[in-house]
PDB file of the backbone (N, CA, C, O) and the ligand in Angstrom, with CONECT records:
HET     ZN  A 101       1
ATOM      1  N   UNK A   1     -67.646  18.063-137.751  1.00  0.00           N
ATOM      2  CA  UNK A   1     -66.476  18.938-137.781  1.00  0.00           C
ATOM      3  C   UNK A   1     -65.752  18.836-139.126  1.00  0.00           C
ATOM      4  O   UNK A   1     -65.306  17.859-139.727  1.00  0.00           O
ATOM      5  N   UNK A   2     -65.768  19.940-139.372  1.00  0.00           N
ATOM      6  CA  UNK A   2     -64.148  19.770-140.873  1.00  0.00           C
ATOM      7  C   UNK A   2     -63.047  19.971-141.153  1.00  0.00           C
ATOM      8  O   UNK A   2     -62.693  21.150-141.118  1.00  0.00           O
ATOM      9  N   UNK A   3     -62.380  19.283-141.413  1.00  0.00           N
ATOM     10  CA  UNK A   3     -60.309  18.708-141.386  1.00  0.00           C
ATOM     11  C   UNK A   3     -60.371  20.280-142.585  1.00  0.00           C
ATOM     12  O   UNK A   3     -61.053  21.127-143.162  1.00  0.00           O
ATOM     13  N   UNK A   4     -59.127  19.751-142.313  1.00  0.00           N
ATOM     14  CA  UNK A   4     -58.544  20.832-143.136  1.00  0.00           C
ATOM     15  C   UNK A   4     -58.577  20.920-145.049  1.00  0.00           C
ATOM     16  O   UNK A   4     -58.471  21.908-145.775  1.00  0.00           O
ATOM     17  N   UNK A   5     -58.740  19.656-145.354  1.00  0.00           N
ATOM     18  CA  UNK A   5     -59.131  18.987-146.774  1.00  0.00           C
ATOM     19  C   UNK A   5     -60.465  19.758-146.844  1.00  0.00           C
ATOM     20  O   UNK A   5     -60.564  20.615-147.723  1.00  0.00           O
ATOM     21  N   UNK A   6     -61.231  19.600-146.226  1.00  0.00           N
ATOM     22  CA  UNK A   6     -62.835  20.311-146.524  1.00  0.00           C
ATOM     23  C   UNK A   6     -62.443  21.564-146.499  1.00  0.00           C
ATOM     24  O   UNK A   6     -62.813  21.985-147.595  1.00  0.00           O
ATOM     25  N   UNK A   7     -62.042  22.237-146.064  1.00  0.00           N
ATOM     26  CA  UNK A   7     -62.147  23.666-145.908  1.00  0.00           C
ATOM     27  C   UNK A   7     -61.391  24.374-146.948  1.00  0.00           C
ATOM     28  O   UNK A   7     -61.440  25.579-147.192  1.00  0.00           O
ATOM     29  N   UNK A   8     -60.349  23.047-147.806  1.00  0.00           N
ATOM     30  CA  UNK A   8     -59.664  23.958-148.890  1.00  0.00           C
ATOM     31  C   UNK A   8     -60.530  23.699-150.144  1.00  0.00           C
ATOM     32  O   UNK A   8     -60.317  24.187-151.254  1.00  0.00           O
ATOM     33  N   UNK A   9     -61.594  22.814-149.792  1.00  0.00           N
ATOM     34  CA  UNK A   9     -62.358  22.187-151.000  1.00  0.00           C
ATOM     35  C   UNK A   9     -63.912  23.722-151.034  1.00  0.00           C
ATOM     36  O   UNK A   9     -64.606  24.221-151.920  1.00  0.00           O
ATOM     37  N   UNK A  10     -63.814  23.851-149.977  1.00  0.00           N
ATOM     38  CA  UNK A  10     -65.256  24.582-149.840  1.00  0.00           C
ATOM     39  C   UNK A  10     -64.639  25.975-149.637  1.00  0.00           C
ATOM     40  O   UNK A  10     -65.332  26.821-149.071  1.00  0.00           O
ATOM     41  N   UNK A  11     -63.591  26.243-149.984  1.00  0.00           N
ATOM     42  CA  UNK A  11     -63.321  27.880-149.309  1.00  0.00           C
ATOM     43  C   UNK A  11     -63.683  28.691-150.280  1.00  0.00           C
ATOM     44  O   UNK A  11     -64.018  29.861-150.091  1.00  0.00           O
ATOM     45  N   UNK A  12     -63.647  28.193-151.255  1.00  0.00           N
ATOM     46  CA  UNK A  12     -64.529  29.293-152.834  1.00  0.00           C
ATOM     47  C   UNK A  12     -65.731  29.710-152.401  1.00  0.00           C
ATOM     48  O   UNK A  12     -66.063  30.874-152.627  1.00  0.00           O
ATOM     49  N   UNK A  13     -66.503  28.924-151.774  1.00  0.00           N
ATOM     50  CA  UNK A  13     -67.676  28.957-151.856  1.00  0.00           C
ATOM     51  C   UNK A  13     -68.338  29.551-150.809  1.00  0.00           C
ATOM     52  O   UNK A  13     -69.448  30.083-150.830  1.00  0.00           O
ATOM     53  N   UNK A  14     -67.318  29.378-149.582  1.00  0.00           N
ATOM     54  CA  UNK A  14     -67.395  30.327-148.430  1.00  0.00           C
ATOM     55  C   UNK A  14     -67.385  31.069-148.680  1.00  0.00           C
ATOM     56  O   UNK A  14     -68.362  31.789-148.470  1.00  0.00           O
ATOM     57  N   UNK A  15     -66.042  31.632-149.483  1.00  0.00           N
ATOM     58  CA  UNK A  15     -66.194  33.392-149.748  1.00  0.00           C
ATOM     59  C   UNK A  15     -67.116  33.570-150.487  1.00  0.00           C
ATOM     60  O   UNK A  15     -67.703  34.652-150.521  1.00  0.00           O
ATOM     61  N   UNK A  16     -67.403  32.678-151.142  1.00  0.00           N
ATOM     62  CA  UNK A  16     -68.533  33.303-152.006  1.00  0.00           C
ATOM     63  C   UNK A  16     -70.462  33.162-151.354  1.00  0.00           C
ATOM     64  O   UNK A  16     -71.545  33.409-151.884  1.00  0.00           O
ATOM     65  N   UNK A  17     -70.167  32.798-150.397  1.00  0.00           N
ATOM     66  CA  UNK A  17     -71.243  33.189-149.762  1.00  0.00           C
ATOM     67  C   UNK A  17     -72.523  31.851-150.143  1.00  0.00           C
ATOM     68  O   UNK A  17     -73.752  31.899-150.081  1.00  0.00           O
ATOM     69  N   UNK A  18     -71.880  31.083-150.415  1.00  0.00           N
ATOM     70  CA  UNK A  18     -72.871  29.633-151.175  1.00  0.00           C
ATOM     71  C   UNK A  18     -72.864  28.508-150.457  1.00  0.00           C
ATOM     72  O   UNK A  18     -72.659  27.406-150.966  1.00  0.00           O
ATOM     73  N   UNK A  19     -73.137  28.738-148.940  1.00  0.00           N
ATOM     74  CA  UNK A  19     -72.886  27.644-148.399  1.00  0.00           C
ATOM     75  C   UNK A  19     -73.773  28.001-147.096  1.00  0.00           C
ATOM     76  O   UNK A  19     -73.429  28.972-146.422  1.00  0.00           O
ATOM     77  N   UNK A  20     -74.419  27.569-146.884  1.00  0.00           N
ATOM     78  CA  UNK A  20     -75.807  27.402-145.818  1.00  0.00           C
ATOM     79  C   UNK A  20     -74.981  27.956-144.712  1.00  0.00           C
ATOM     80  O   UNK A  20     -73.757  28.056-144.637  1.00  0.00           O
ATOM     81  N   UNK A  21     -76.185  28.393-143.623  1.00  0.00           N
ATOM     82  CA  UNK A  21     -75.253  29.010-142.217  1.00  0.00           C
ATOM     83  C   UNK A  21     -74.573  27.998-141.546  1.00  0.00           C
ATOM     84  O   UNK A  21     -73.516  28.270-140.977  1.00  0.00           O
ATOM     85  N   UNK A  22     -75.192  26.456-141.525  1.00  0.00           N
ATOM     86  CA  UNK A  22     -74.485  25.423-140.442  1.00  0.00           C
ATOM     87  C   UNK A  22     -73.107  25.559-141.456  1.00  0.00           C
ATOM     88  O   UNK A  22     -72.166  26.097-140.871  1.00  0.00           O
ATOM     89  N   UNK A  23     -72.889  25.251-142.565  1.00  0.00           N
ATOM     90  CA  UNK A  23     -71.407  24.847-142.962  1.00  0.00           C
ATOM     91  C   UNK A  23     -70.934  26.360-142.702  1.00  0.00           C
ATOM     92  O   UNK A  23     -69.968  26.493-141.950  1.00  0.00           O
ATOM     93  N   UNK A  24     -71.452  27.379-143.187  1.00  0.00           N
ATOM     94  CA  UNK A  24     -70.541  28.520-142.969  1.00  0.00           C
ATOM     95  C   UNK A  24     -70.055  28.415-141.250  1.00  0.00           C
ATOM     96  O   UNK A  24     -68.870  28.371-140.920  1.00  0.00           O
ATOM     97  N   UNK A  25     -71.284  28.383-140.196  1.00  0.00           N
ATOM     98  CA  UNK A  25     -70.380  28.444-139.211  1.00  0.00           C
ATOM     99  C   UNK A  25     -69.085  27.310-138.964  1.00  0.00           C
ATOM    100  O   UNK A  25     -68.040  27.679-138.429  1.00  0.00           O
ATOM    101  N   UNK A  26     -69.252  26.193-139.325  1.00  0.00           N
ATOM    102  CA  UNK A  26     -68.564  25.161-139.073  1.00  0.00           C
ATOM    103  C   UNK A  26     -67.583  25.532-139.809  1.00  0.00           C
ATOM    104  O   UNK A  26     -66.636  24.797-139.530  1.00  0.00           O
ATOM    105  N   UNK A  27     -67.163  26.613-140.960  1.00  0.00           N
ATOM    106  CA  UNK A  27     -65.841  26.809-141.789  1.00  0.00           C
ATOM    107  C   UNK A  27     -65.270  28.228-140.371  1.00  0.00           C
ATOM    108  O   UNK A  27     -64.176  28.217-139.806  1.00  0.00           O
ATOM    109  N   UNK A  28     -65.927  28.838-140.233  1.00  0.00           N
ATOM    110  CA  UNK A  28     -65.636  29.899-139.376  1.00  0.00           C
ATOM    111  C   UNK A  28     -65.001  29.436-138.026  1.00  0.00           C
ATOM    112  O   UNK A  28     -64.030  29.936-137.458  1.00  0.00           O
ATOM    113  N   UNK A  29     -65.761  28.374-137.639  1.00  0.00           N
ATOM    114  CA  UNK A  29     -65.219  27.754-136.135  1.00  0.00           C
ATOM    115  C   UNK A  29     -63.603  27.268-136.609  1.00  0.00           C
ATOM    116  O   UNK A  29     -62.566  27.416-135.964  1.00  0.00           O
ATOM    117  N   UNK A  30     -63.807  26.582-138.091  1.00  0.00           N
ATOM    118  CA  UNK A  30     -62.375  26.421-137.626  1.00  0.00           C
ATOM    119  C   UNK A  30     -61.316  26.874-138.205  1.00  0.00           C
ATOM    120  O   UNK A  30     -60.253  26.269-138.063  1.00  0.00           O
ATOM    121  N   UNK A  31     -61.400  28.047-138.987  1.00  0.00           N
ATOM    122  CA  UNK A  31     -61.180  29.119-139.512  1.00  0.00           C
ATOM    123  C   UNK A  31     -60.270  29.711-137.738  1.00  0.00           C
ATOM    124  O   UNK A  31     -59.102  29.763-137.354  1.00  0.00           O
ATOM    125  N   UNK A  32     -61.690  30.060-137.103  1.00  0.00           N
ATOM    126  CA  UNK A  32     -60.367  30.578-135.984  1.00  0.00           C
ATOM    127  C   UNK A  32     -59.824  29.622-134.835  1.00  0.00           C
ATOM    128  O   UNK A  32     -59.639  30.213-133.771  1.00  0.00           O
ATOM    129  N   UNK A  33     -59.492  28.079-134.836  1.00  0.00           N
ATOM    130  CA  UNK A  33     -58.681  27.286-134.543  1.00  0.00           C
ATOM    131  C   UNK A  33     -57.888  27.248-135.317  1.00  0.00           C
ATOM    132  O   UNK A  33     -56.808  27.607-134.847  1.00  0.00           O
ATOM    133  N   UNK A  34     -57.830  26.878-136.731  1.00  0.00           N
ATOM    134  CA  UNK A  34     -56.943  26.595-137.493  1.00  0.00           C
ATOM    135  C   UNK A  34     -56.193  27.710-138.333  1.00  0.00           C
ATOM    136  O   UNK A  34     -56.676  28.166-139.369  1.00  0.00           O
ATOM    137  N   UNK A  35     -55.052  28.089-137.841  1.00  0.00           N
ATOM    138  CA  UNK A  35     -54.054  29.160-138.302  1.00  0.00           C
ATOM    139  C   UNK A  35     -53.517  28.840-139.636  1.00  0.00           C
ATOM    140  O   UNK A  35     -53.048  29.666-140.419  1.00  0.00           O
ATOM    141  N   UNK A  36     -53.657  27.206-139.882  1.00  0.00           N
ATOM    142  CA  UNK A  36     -53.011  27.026-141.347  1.00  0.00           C
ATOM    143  C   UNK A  36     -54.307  27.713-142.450  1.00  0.00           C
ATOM    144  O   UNK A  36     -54.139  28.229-143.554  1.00  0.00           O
ATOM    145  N   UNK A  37     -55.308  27.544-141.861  1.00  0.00           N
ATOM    146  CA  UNK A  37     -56.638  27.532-142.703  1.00  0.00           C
ATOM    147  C   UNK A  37     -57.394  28.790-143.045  1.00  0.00           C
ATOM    148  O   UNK A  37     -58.149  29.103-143.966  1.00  0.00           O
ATOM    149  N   UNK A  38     -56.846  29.499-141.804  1.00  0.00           N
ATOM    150  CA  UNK A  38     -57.010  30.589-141.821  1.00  0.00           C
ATOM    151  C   UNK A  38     -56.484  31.434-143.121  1.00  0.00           C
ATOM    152  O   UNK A  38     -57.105  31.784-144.125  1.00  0.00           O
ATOM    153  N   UNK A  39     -54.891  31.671-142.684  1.00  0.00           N
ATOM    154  CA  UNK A  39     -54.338  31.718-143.930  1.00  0.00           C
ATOM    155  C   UNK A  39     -54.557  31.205-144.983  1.00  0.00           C
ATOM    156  O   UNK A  39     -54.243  31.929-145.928  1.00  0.00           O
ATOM    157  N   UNK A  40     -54.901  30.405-145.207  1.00  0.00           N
ATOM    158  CA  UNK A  40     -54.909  29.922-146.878  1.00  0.00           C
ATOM    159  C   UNK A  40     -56.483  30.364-147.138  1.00  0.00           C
ATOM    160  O   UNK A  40     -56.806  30.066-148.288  1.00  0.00           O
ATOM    161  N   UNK A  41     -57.630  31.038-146.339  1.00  0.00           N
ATOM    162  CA  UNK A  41     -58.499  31.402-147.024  1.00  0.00           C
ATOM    163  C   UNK A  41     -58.449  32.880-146.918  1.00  0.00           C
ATOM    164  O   UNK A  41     -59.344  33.299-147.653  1.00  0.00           O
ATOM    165  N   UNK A  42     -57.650  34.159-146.191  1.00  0.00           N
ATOM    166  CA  UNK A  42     -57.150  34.623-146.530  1.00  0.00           C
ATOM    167  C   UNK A  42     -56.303  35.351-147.511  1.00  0.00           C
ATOM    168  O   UNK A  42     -56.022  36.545-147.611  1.00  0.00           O
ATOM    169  N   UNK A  43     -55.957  34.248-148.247  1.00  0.00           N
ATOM    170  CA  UNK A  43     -54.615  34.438-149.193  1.00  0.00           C
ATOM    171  C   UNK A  43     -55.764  34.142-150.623  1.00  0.00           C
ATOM    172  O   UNK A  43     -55.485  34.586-151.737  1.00  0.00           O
ATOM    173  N   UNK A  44     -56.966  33.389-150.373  1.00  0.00           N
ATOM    174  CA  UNK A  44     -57.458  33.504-151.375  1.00  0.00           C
ATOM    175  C   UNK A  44     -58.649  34.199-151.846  1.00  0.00           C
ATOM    176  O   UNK A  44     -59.192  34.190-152.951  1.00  0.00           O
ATOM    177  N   UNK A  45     -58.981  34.903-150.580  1.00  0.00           N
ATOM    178  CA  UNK A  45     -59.825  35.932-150.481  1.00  0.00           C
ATOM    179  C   UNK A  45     -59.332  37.149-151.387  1.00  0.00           C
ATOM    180  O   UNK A  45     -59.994  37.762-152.224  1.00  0.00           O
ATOM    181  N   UNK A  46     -58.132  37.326-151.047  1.00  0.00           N
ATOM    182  CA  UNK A  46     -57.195  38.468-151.609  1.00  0.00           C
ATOM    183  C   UNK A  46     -57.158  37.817-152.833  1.00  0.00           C
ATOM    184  O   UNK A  46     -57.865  38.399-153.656  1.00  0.00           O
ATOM    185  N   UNK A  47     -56.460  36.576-153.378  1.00  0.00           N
ATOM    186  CA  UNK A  47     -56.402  36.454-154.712  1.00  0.00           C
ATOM    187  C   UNK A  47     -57.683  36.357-155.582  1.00  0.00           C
ATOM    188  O   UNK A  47     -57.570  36.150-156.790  1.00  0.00           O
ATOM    189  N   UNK A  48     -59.388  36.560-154.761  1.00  0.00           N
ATOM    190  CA  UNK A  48     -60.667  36.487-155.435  1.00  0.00           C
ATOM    191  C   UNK A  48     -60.854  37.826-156.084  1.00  0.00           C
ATOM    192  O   UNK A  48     -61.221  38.282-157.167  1.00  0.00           O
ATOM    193  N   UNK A  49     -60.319  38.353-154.605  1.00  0.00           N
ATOM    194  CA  UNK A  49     -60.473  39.963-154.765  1.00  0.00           C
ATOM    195  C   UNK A  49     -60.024  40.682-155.815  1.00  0.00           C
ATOM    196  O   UNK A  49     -60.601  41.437-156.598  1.00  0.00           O
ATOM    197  N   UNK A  50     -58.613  40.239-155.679  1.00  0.00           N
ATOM    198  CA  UNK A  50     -57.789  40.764-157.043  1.00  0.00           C
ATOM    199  C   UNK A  50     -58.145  40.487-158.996  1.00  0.00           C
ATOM    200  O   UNK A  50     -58.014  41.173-160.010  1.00  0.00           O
ATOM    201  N   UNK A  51     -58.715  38.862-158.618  1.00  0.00           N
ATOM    202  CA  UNK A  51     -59.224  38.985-159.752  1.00  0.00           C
ATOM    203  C   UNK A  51     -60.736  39.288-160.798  1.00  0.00           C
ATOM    204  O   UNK A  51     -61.058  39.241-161.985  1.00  0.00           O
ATOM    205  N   UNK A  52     -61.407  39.646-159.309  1.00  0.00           N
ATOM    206  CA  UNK A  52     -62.538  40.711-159.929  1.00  0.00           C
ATOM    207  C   UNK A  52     -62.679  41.879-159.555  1.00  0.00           C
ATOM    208  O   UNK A  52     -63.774  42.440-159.516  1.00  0.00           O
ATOM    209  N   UNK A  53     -61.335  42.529-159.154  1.00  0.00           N
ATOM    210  CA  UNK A  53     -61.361  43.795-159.699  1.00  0.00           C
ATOM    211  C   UNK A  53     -61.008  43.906-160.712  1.00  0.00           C
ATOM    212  O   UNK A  53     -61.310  45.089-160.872  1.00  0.00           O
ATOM    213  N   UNK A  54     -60.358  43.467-162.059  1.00  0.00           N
ATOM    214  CA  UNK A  54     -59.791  43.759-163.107  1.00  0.00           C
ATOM    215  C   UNK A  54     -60.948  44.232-164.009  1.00  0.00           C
ATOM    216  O   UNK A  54     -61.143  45.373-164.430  1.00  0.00           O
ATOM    217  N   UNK A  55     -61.620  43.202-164.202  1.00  0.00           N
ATOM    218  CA  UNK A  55     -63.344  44.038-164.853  1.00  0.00           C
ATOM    219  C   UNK A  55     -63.779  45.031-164.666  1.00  0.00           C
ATOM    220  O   UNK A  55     -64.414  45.681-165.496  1.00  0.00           O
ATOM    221  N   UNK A  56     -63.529  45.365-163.531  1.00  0.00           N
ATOM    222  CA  UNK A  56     -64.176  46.715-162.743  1.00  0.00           C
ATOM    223  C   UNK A  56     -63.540  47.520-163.297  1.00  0.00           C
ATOM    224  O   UNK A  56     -64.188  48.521-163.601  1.00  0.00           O
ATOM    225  N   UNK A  57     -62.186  47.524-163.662  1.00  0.00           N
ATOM    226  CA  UNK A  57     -61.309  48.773-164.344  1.00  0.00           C
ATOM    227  C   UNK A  57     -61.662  49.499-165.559  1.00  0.00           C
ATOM    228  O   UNK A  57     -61.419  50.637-165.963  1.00  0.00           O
ATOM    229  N   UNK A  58     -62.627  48.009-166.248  1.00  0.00           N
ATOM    230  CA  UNK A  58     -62.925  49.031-167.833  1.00  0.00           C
ATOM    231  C   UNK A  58     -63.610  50.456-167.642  1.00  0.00           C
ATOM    232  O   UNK A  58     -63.721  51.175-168.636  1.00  0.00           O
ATOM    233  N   UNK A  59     -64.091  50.909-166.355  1.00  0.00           N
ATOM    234  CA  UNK A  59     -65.154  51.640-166.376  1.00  0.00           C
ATOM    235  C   UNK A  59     -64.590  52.172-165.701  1.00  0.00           C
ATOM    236  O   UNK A  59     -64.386  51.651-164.605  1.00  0.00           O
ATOM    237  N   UNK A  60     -64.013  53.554-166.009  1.00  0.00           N
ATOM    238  CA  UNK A  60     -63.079  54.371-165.152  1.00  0.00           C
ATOM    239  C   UNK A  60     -64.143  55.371-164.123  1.00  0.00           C
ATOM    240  O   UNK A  60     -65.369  55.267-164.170  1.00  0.00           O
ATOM    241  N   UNK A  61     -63.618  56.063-163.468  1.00  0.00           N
ATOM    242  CA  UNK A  61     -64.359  56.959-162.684  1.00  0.00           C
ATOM    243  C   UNK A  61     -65.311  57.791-162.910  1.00  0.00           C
ATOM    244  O   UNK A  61     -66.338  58.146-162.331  1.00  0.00           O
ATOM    245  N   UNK A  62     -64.349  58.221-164.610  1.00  0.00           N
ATOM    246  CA  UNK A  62     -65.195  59.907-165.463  1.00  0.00           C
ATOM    247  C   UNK A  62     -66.551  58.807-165.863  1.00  0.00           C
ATOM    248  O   UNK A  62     -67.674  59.311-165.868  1.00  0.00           O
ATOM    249  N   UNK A  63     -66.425  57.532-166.142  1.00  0.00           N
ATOM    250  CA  UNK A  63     -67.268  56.994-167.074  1.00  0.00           C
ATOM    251  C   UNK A  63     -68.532  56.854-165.822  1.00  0.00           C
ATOM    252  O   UNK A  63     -69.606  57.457-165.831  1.00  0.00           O
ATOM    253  N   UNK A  64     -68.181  56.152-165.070  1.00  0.00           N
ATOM    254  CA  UNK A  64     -69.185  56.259-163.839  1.00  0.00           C
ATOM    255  C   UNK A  64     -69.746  56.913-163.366  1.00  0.00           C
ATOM    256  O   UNK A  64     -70.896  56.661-163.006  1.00  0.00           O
ATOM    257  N   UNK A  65     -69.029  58.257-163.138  1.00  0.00           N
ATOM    258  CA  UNK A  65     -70.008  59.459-162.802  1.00  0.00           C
ATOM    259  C   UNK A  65     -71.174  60.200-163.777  1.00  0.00           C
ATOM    260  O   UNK A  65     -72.202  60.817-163.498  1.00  0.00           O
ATOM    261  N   UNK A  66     -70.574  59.871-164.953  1.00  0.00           N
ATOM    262  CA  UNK A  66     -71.587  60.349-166.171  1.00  0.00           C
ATOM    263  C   UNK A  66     -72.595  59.543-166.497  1.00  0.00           C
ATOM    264  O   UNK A  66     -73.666  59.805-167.046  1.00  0.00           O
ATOM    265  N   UNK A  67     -72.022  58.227-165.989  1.00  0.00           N
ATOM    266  CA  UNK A  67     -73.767  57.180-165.813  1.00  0.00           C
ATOM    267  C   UNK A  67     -74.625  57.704-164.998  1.00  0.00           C
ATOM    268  O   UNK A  67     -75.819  57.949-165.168  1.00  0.00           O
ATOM    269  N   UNK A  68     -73.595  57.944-163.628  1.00  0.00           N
ATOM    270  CA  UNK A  68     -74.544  58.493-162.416  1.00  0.00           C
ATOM    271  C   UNK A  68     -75.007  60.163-162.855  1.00  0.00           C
ATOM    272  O   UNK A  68     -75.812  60.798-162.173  1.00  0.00           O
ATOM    273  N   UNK A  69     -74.618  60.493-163.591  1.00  0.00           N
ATOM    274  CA  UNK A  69     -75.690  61.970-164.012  1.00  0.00           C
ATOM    275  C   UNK A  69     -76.574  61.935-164.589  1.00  0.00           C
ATOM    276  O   UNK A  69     -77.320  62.913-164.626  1.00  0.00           O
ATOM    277  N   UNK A  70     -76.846  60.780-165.279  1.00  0.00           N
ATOM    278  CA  UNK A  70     -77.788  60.571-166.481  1.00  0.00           C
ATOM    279  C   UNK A  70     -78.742  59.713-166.193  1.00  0.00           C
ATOM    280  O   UNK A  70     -79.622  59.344-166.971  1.00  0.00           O
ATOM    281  N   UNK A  71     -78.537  59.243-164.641  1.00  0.00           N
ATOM    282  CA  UNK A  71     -80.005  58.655-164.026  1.00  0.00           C
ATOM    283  C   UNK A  71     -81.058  59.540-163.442  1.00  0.00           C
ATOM    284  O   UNK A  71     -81.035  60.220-162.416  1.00  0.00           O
ATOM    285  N   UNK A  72     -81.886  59.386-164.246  1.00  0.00           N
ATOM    286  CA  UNK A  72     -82.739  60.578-163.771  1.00  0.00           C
ATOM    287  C   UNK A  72     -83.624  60.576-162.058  1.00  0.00           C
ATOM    288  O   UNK A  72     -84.402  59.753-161.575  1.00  0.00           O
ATOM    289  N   UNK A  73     -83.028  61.980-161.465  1.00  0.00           N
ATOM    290  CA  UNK A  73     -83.209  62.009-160.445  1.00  0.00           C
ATOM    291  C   UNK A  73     -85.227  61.525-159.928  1.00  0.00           C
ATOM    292  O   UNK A  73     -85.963  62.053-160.762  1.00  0.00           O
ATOM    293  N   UNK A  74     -85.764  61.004-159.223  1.00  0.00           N
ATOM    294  CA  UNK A  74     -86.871  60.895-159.020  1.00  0.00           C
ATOM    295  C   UNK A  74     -87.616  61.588-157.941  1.00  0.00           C
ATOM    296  O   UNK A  74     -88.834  61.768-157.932  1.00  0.00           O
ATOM    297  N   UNK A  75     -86.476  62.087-156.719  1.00  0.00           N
ATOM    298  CA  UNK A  75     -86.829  62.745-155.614  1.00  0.00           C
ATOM    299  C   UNK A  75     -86.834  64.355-155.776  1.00  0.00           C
ATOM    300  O   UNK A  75     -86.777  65.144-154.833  1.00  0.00           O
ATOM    301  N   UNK A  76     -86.919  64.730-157.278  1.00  0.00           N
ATOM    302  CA  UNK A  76     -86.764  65.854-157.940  1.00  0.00           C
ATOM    303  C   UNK A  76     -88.346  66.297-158.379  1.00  0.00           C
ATOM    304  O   UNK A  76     -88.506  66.009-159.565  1.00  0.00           O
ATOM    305  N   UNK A  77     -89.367  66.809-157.882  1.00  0.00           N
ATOM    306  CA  UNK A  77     -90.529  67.172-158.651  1.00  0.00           C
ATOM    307  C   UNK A  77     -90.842  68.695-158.383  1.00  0.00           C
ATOM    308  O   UNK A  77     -91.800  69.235-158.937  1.00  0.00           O
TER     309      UNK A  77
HETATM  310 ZN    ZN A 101     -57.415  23.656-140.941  1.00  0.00          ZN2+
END
């Protein structure tokens, strides 16, 4: 089982998907017992989130769609 110390040590890695299914379930089990833990991986889910979207911004919409025109279609003969 893991205290609450493990789960703030491994929660990067949860979200990030780097952690075998036994520990992921064992963060999940107590993920929904633990309301403190919950929240705080929550809160940093959102703060992961937030900071890789900022990269994503260099490349505005117009710029994206004009990549996506310029891949040449293949289901086209
Ligand atoms: Zn906890």
């Amino acid at each position: 089982m893991l205290n609450c110390k493990e789960i703030t040590e491994i929660a990067s890695d949860y979200l990030d998907n780097n952690l075998d299914w036994r520990k992921r379930f064992s963060v999940r089990f107590h993920l929904f017992i633990c309301e403190h833990c919950n929240r705080f991986v929550k809160h940093l889910e959102l703060t992961i989130g937030a900071m890789r979207k900022k990269p994503r911004q260099s490349a505005t919409e117009e710029e994206i769609r004009h990549i996506i025109s310029n891949i040449p279609r293949q289901d086209e003969s």
